[in-house]
MARMI-16265 format. One line per 3 residues: number of its first residue (from 1); their letters; for each residue x, y, z of C-alpha. Coordinates in steps of 0.02 Angstrom, whole numbers. Each point is the difference from the previous one (the first is absolute). Layout:
N
NUM> a> X/Y/Z  ... $
END
This chain:
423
1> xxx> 1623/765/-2132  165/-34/-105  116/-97/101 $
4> xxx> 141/111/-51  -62/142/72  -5/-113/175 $
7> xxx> 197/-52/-11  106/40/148  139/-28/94 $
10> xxx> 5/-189/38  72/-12/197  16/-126/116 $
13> xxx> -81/-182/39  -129/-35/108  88/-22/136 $
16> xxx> 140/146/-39  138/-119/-32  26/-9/-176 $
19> xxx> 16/144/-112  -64/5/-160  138/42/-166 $
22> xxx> -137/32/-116  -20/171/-101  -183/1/63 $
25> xxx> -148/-93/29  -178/42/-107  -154/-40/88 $
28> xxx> -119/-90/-105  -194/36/19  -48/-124/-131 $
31> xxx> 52/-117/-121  -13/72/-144  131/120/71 $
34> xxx> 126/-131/47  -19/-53/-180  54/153/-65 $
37> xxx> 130/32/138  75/-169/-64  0/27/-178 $
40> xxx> 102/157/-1  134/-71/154  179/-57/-41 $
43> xxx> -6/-92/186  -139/-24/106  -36/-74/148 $
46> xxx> -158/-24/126  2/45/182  -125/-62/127 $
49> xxx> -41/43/174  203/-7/2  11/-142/134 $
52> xxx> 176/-67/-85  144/14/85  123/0/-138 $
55> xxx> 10/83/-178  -109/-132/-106  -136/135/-40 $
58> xxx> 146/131/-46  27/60/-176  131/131/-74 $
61> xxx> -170/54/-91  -169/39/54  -76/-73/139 $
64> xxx> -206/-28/-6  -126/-36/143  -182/-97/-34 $
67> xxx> -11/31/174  -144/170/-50  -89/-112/-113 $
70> xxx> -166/-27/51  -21/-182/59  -169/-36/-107 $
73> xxx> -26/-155/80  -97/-144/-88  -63/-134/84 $
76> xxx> -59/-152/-86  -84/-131/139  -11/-139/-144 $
79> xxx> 190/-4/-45  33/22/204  133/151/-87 $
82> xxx> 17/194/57  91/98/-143  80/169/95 $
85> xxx> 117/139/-54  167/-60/24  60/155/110 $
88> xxx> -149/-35/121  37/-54/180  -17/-157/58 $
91> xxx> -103/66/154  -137/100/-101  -11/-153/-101 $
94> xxx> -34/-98/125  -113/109/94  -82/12/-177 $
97> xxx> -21/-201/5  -57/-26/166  -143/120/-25 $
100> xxx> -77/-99/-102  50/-178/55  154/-67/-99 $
103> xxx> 181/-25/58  178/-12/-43  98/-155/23 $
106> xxx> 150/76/95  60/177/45  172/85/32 $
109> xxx> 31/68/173  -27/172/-66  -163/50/-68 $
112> xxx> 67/147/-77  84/-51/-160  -46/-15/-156 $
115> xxx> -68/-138/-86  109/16/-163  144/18/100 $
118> xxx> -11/-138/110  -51/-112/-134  130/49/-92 $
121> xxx> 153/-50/124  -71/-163/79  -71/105/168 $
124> xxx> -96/-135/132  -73/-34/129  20/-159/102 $
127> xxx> -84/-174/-2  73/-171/-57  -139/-24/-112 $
130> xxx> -7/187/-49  79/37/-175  77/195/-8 $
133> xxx> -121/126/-32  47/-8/-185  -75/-186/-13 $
136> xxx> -166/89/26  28/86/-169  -93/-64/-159 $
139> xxx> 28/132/-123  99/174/-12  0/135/-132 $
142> xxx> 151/113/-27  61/146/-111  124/-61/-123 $
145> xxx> 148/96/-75  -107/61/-139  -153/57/120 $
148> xxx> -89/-125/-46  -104/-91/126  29/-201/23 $
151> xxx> -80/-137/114  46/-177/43  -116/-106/85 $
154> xxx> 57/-163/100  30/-127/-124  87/95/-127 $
157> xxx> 152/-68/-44  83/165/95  -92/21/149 $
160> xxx> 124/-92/117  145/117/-62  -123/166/-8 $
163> xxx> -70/13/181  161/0/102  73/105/-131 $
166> xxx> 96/145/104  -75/119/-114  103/-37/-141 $
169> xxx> -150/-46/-134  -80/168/-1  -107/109/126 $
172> xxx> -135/-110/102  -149/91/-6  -152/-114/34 $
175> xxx> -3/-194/102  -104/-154/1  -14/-69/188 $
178> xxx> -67/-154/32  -126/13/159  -98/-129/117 $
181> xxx> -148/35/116  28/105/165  71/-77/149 $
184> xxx> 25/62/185  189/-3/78  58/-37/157 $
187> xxx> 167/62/50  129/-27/177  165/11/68 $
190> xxx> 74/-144/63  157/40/125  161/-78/34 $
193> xxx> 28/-135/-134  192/-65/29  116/-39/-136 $
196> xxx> 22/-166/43  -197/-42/-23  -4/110/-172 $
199> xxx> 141/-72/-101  -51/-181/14  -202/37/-11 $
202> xxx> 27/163/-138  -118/-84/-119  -126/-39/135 $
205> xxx> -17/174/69  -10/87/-152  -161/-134/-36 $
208> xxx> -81/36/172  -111/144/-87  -39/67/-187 $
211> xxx> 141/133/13  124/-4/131  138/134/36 $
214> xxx> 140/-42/122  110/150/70  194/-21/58 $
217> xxx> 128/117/59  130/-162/-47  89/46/198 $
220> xxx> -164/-45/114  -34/-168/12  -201/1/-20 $
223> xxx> -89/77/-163  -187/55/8  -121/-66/-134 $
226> xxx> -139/84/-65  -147/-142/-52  -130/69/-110 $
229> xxx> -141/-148/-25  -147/7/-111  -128/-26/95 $
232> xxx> -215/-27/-12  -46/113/149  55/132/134 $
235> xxx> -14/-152/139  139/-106/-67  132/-10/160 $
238> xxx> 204/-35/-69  88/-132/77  97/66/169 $
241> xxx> 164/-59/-55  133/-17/-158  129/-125/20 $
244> xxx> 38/63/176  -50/214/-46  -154/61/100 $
247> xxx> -140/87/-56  19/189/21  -161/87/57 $
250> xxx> -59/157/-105  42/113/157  183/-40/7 $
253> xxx> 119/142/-31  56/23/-157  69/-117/-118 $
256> xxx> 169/129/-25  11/178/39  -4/33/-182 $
259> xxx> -164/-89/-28  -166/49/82  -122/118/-38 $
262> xxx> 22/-53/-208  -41/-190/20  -137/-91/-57 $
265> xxx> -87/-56/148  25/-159/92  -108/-123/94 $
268> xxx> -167/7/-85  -68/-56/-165  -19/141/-145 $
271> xxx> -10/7/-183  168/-49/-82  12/161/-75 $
274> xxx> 36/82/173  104/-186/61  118/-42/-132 $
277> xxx> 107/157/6  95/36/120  -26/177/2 $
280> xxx> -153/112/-5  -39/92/-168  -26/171/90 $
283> xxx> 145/-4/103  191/31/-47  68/-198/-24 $
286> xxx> 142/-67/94  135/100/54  -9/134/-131 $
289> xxx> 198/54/-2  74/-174/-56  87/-101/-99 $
292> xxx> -77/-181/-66  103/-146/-66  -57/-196/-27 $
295> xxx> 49/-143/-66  -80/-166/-53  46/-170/35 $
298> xxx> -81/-182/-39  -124/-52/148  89/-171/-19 $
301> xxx> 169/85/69  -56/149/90  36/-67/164 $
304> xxx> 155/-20/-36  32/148/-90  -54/96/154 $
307> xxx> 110/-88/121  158/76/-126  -82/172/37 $
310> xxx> 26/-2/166  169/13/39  -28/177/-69 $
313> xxx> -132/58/105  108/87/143  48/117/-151 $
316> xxx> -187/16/-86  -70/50/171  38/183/28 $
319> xxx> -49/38/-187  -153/-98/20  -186/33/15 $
322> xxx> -41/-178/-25  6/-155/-134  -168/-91/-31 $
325> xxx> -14/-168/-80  -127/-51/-113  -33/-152/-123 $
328> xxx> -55/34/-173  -75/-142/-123  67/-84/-156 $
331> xxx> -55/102/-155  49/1/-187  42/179/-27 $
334> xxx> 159/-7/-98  91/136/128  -95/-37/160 $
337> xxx> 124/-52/146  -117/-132/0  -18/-52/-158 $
340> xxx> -36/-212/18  65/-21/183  -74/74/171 $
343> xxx> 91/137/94  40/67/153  35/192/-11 $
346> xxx> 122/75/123  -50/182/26  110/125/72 $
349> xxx> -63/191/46  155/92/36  18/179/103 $
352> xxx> 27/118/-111  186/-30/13  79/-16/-177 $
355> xxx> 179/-28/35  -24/-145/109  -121/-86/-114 $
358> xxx> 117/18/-137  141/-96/82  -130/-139/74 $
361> xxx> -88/-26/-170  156/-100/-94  16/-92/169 $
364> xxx> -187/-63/2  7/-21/-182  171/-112/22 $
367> xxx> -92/-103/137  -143/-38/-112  92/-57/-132 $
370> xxx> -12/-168/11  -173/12/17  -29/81/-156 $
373> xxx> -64/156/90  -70/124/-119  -52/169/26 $
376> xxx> -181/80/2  20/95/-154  -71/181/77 $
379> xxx> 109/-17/160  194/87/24  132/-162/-29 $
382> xxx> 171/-21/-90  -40/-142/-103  34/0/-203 $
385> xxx> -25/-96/-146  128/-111/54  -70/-76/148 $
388> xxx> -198/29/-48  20/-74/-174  14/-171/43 $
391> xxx> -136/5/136  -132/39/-149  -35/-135/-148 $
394> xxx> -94/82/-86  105/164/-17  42/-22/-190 $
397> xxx> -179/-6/-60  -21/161/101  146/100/-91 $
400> xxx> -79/-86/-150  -172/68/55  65/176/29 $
403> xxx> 105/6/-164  -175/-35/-84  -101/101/85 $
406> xxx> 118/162/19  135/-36/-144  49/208/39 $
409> xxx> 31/-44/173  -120/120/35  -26/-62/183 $
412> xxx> 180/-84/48  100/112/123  167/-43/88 $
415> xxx> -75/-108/149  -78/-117/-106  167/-4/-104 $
418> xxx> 91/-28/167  -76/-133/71  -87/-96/-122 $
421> xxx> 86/28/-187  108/-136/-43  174/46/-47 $
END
């Protein structure tokens, strides 16, 4: 089917908070159509699972989704690599993987994106010795401006500029994934960790498993951690305790109000495909109704950069679902928050209250600054050029990158020119 005939009306987000300005959106049901969809746009951009927050997938053109593509996965046991359809979820994937015995390295909280778009703006999981999921990538193909199909591979003189790339290098239509024999996952809650034992053991509790998640309201004194351990069998016990936090049992109440039935389950060993998220791939994920924002600091100084978030937590509360810390590992992606020094990421899921979050953004963003906090590229924030510029080394060789891959511009809209163009 042509995907012209398929082009529609382009809506909201994911989560109903951000509305999209394009003229439409054409749903892809192969490559060879993106190719041609390409060739003849003035503008074009991609759209995922539409997980961002913000307008970095907008376009005044034409919008196109991979997401209809069939996934034609390829598994090659030798290499230890997967190559998927990039608009295939991260779930089915790994469903896909686990099958048959292999792995990931790491997974988002939410199965349910796509694996181009996460790649593609530096999503992650958790895990101080975990890279972002878009460390796992060893080659991608996209659509150029002409149509014309083009991979990198890791190693090419590119590939640290092209995998992170916010989707201004062309249409990702096919990735490389790097993959590792299956494992088994244990995951629990540990209640009632204070502030005072956090701060000062941060880098120690985020070490206690192979991806840890701590939750804050920034006005209650204790967080809850969530420890997920690798582990060799269904009889490995956790320890009772974390730095004064107790071991919740699997029959507590609920975790929040918001978060139940949609969880991943807790207190016994299963594959890490059904561990790592968060959230369950048949079941809605989160909140639904929301509004996501986060912000990434150097592990080094994240202790400190939380204790100048506080003060502000008597006015984040009544907008807030919850913020979830996580640590990320060095990497040498040229526009990875992470890019050559660990980080902790400071995750905030807002009510869907838009007003509110718009005045408490510059304030967050103004604490942060002497920490060099820098946004999550798909989540709502009022940072610019001017603030994100100097955070990122290598940001020359990616305008050069862009300018040489896309001289038309082809793939450039205004958020890109807004926060990362220098002037």
């Amino acid at each position: 089917m042509n995907a012209d005939m398929l082009r529609t009306a382009v809506g909201l987000n994911w989560a109903g908070t951000y509305q999209y300005q394009a003229a439409g959106i054409a749903h892809a049901e192969s490559i060879p159509e993106v190719q041609r969809l390409v060739a003849d746009a003035d503008r074009i951009r991609t759209l995922g699972t539409r997980h961002s927050f913000n307008d970095l997938a907008d376009t005044t053109g034409t919008l196109v989704t991979v997401t209809s593509i069939p996934a034609d996965v390829e598994l090659d046991p030798t290499a230890r690599t997967v190559t998927v359809g990039a608009g295939t979820r991260y779930g089915v994937l790994a469903d896909f993987l686990e099958e048959r015995g292999w792995a990931l390295h790491n997974m988002g909280s939410l199965p349910h994106i796509s694996v181009g778009g996460a790649i593609s703006t530096g999503t992650h999981g958790s895990g101080n010795r975990n890279g972002n999921l878009s460390t796992a990538v060893r080659a991608l193909t996209f659509v150029g401006p002409d149509g014309d199909l083009r991979t990198v591979r890791k190693g090419d003189p590119d590939f640290g500029g092209s995998v992170i790339a916010l989707g201004a290098l062309g249409v990702l239509v096919r990735v490389t994934l790097a993959i590792e024999p299956s494992y088994l996952v244990r995951q629990d809650v540990y209640r009632g960790l204070h502030w005072n034992e956090l701060l000062p053991n941060l880098l120690a509790v985020t070490a206690s498993g192979y991806s840890v998640s701590i939750f804050t309201d920034w006005v209650s004194e204790d967080s809850h951690v969530w420890v997920k351990q690798r582990v060799d069998s269904v009889d490995v016990m956790p320890a009772p305790d974390l730095f004064g936090a107790t071991l919740d049992h699997p029959s507590s109440p609920p975790l929040t109000d918001a978060l139940d039935s949609n969880l991943t389950e807790f207190g016994i060993a299963g594959p890490w495909a059904h561990r790592l998220p968060h959230f369950r791939l048949d079941a809605t994920p989160s909140v639904g109704s929301e509004i996501q924002t986060e912000y990434f600091v150097d592990l080094d100084i994240a202790a400190a950069a939380l204790q100048a978030l506080r003060p502000l937590g008597g006015q984040m509360k009544p907008h807030l679902v919850g913020t979830e810390l996580r640590t990320t590992a060095a990497d040498e992606l040229w526009l990875s928050p992470a890019h050559r020094q660990p980080v902790l990421g400071i995750h905030f899921t807002w009510h869907n209250h838009p007003d509110a979050v718009a005045k408490l953004l510059p304030q967050i963003e103004q604490a942060l600054v002497l920490y060099g906090g820098r946004t999550h590229w798909g989540k709502l924030h009022h940072q610019t050029a001017g603030s994100l510029i100097p955070l990122y080394e290598r940001i020359d060789d990616m305008w050069d990158l862009i300018a040489r891959t896309d001289p038309g511009g082809k793939f450039t809209n205004d958020h890109l020119d807004r926060v990362l163009r220098p002037r």
